[in-house]
Legacy VTK file of the C-alpha trace (Angstrom):
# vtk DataFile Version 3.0
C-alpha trace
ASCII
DATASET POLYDATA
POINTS 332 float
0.000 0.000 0.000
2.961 2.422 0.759
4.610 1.914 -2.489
1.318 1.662 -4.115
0.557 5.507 -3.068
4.083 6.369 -2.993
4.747 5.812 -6.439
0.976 7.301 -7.490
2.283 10.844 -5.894
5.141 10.938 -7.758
4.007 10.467 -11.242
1.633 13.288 -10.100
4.522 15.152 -9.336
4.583 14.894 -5.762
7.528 14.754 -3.971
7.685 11.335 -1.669
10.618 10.229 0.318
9.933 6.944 2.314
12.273 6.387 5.859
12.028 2.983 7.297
13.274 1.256 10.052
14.961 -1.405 7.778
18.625 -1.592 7.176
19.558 0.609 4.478
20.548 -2.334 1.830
16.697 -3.128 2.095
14.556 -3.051 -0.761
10.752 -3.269 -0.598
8.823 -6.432 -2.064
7.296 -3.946 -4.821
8.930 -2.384 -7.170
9.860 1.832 -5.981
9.690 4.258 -8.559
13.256 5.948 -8.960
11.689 8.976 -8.074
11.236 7.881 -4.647
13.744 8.647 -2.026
14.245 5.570 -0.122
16.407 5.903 3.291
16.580 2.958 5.670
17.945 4.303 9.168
18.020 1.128 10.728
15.923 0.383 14.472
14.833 3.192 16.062
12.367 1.304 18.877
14.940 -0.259 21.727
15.098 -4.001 21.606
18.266 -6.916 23.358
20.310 -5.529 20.538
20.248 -1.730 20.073
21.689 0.536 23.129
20.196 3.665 24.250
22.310 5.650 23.326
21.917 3.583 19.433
18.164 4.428 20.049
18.401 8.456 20.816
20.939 8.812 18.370
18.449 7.573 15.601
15.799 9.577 17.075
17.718 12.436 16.694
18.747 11.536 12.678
14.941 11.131 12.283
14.433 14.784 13.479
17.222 16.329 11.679
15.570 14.559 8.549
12.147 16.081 9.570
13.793 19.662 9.782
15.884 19.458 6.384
13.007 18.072 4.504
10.378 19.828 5.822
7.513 17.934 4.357
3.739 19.192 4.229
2.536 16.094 6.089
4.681 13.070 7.925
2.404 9.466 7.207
3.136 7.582 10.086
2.068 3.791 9.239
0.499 2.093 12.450
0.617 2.856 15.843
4.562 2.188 16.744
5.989 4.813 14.161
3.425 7.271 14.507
4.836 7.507 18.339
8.192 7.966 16.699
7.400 10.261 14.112
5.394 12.385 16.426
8.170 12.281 19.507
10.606 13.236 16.626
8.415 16.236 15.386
7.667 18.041 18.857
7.754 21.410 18.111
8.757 21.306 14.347
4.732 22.571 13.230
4.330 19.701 10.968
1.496 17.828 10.250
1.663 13.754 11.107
-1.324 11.796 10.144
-1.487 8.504 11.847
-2.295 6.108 9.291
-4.040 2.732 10.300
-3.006 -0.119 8.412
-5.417 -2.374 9.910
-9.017 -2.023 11.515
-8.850 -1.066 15.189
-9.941 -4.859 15.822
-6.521 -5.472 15.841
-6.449 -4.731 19.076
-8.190 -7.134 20.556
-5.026 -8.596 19.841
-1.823 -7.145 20.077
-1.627 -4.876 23.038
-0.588 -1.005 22.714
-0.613 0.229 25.817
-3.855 0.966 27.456
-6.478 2.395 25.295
-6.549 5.882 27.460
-2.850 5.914 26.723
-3.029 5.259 22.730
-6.543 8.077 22.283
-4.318 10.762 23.948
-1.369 9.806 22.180
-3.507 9.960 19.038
-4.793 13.708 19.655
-1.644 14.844 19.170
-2.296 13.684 15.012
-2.776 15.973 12.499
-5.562 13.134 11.055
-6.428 9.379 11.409
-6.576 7.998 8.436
-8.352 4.537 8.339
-9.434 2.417 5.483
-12.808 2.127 5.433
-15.095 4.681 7.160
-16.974 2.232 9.539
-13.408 1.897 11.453
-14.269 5.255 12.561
-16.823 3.774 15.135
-14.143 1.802 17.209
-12.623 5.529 17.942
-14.491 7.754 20.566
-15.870 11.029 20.013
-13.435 13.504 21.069
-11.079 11.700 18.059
-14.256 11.434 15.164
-13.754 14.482 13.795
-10.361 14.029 12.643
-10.922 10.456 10.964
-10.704 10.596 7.010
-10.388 7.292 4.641
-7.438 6.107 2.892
-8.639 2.998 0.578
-5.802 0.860 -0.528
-6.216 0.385 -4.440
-5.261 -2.049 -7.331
-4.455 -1.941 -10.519
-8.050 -3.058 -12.143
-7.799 -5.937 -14.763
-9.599 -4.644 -17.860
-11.494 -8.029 -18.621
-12.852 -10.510 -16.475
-11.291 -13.240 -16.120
-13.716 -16.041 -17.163
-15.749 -18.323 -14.738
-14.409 -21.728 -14.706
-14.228 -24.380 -12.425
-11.682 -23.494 -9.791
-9.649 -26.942 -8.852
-7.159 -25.096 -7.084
-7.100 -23.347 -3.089
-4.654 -21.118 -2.717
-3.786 -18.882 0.441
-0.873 -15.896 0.466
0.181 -14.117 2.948
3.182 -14.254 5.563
3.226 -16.791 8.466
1.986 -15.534 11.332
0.136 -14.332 14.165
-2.572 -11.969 12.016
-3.034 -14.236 9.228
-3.915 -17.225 11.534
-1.901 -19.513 9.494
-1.859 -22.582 11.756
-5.752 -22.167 11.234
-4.952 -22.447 7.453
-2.667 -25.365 7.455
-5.198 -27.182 9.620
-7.973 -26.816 7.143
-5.458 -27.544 4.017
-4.707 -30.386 5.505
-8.571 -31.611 6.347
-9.283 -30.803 2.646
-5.870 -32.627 0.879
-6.891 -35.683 3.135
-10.396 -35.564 2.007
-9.775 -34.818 -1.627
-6.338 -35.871 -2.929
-7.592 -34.451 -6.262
-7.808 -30.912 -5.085
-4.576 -28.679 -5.089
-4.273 -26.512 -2.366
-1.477 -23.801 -1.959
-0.144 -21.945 0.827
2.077 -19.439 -0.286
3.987 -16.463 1.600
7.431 -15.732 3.950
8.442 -18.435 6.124
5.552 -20.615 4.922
8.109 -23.725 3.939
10.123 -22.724 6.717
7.195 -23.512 9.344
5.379 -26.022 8.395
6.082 -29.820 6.189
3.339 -31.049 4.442
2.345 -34.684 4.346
-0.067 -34.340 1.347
1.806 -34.308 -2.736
-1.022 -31.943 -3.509
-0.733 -29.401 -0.357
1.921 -27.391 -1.629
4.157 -24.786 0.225
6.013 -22.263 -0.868
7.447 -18.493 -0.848
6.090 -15.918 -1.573
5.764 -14.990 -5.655
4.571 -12.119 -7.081
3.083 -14.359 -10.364
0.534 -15.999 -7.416
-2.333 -16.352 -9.250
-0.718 -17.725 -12.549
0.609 -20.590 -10.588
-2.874 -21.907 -10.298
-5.478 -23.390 -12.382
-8.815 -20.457 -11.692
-7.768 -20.559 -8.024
-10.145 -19.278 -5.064
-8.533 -17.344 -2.741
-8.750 -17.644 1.307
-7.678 -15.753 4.085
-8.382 -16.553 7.522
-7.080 -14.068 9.133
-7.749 -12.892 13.090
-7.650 -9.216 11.893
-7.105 -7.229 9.076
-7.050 -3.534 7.412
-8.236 -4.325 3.280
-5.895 -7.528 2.166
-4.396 -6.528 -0.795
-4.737 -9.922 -2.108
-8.247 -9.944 -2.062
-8.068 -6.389 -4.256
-5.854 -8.070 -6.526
-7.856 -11.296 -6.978
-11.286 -9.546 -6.791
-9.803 -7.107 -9.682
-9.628 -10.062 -12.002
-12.144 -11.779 -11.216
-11.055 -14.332 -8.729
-13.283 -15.354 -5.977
-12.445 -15.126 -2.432
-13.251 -16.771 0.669
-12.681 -15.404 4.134
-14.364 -15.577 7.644
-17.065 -13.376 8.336
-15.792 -12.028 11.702
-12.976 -10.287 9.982
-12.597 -6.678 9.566
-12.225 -5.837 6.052
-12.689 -9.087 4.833
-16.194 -8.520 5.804
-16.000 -5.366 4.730
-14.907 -6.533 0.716
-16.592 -9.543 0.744
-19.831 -8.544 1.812
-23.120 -8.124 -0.227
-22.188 -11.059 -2.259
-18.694 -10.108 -3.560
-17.089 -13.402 -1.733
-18.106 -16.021 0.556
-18.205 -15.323 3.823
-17.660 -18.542 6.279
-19.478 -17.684 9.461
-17.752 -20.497 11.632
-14.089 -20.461 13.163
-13.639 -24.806 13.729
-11.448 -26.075 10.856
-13.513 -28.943 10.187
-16.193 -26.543 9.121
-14.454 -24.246 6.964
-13.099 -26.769 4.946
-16.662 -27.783 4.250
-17.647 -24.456 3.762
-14.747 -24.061 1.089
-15.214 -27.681 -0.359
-18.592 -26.640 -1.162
-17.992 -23.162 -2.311
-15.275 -24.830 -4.678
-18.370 -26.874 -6.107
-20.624 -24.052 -7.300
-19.724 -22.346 -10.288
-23.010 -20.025 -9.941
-22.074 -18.607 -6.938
-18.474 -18.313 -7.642
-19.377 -16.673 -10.814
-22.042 -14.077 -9.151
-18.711 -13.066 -6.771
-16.828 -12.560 -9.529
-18.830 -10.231 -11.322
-19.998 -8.240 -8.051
-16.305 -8.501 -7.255
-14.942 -6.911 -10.351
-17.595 -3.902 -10.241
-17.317 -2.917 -6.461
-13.082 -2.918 -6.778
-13.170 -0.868 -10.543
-15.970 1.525 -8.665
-14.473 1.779 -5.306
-10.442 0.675 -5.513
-9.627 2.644 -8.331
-5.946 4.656 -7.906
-7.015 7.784 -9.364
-9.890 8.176 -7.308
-8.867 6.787 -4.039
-5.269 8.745 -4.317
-7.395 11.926 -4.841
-10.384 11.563 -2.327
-7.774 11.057 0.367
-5.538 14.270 -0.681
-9.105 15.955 -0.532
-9.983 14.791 2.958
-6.169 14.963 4.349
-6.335 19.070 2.831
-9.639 19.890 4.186
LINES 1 333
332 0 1 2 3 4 5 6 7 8 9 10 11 12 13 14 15 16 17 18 19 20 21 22 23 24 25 26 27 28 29 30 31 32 33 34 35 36 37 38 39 40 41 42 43 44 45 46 47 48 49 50 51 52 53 54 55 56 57 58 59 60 61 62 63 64 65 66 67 68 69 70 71 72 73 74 75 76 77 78 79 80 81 82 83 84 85 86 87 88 89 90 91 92 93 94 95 96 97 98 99 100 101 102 103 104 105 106 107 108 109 110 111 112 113 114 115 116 117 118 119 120 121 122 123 124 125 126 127 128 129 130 131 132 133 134 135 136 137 138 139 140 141 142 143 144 145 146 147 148 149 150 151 152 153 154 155 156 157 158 159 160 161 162 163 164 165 166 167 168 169 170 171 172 173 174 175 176 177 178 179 180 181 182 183 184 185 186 187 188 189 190 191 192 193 194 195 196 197 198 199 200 201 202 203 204 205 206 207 208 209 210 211 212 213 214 215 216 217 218 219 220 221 222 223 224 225 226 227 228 229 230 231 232 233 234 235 236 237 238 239 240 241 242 243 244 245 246 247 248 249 250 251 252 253 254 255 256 257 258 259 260 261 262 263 264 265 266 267 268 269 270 271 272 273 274 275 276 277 278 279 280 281 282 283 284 285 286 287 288 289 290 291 292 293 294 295 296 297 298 299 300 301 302 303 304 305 306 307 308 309 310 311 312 313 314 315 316 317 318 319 320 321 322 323 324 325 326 327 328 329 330 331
């Protein structure tokens, strides 16, 4: 999503320099514009292997960065960073928007200090930028008013890619916490058992790494950007415990893949719904796989998806218009 918007800006003539906490050799997993400055300072948070003294030090390169480039508004990308950015900016005037990368769900989750703690840290942004508009519920009042949308988008196949029979399963996304991946393997492997005709794919970082298949046709693998021409009219499932909008979804639902995902899920509720996916309202592996097994079986549905699929991304996901609405809102 960051390079996605990143390199948007630019070709609209925008100036956009990205600073990460990565080492500076590191690239991102898209491909950057050239136009793009790309600086990598290294850890700023303190962990066993960065001093204090490491820590300030970067904190203070981070400021000096603030001050030389002077930028018209800082995007801070989750909650960690945007304490950074904001620590680093005291007193500079400049504008840092906190942007949520996932739905507020998340922290059900992964703890961020006490709620109390997090809403006063966030009144001290510029905006909140969320992707979809009904995130702006989980946030009280006092914070409502400074909540605007930032949709990720996708590059919108121009034809639809026809309905036929999809033989394959196919999950990507990193191993993990979030994307409930020990869920996934458990139903892969109650499906391969059950149906040694079906192939089923589980695809992302450390994927291979983690888990050893007993089944020739559950297949795992890194992660590769080609995904959905490995596969024979794949559907594609994420069972995640939390999400913001899974880009994989945009890219599948853009041409005309159908998706499957639990409906308890922020923002895969939120794409899939009104009949652009199926929506699995169970969490017990056993009955997702039957869910899937039987969603795999009808073409119908899986072709209504598509089509609903393909028309709510190209109306809705669009770069233009996303890229613009949420210069409009982050300017008003």
């Amino acid at each position: 999503m960051v390079v996605n918007y990143a390199n948007y800006l630019v070709a609209e003539n925008h100036t956009v320099v990205i600073i990460t906490v990565e080492k500076k050799e590191g690239k991102p997993f898209y491909d950057l514009d050239t136009k793009v400055e790309y600086i990598g300072l290294g850890k700023i948070m303190l962990d066993q292997k960065s001093s204090i003294c490491d820590s300030f030090g970067r904190s203070i390169k981070l400021r000096r960065l603030f001050r030389l480039l002077s930028p018209d508004y800082i995007l801070a990308f989750q909650f960690g960073p945007f304490k950074i950015a904001r620590l680093s900016s005291l007193f500079l005037g400049q504008k840092v928007v906190m942007m949520e990368r996932n739905s507020p769900q998340r922290y059900v989750y992964i703890s961020e200090g006490s709620s109390i703690m997090r809403n006063l840290w966030l009144l001290m942004s510029y905006r909140i930028a969320v992707q979809f508009s009904e995130y702006g519920d989980y946030y009280p009042r006092y914070l409502r008013h400074k909540i605007i949308t930032s949709r990720n988008f996708t590059h919108c196949g121009s034809v639809l890619m026809p309905g036929k029979p999809s033989p394959d399963i196919l999950f990507v996304g990193r191993s993990g916490f979030q994307k409930n991946t020990d869920l996934v393997f458990e139903v892969f492997n109650v499906l391969a058992e059950k149906h040694p005709s079906m192939n089923l794919y589980m695809m992302g970082e450390n994927i291979a790494c983690r888990y050893n298949s007993n089944y020739q046709n559950l297949i795992l693998s890194e992660p590769k950007r080609d995904w959905f021409e490995m596969c024979r009219y794949p559907i594609v499932v994420l069972l995640s415990r939390f999400e913001g909008c899974p880009n994989v979804f945009l890219e599948a639902m853009s041409i005309g893949i159908p998706c499957f995902g639990l409906d308890s899920v922020d923002g895969i509720r939120n794409l899939l719904g009104e009949n652009r996916g199926f929506l699995s309202k169970t969490k017990r592996a056993e009955d997702i796989a039957e869910d899937l097994f039987m969603y795999r079986q009808n073409l119908d549905l899986q072709n209504m998806h598509r089509q609903n699929a393909y028309d709510y991304v190209n109306s809705f996901h669009e770069k233009t218009s996303v890229v613009s609405g949420f210069i409009e809102e982050l300017n008003a």
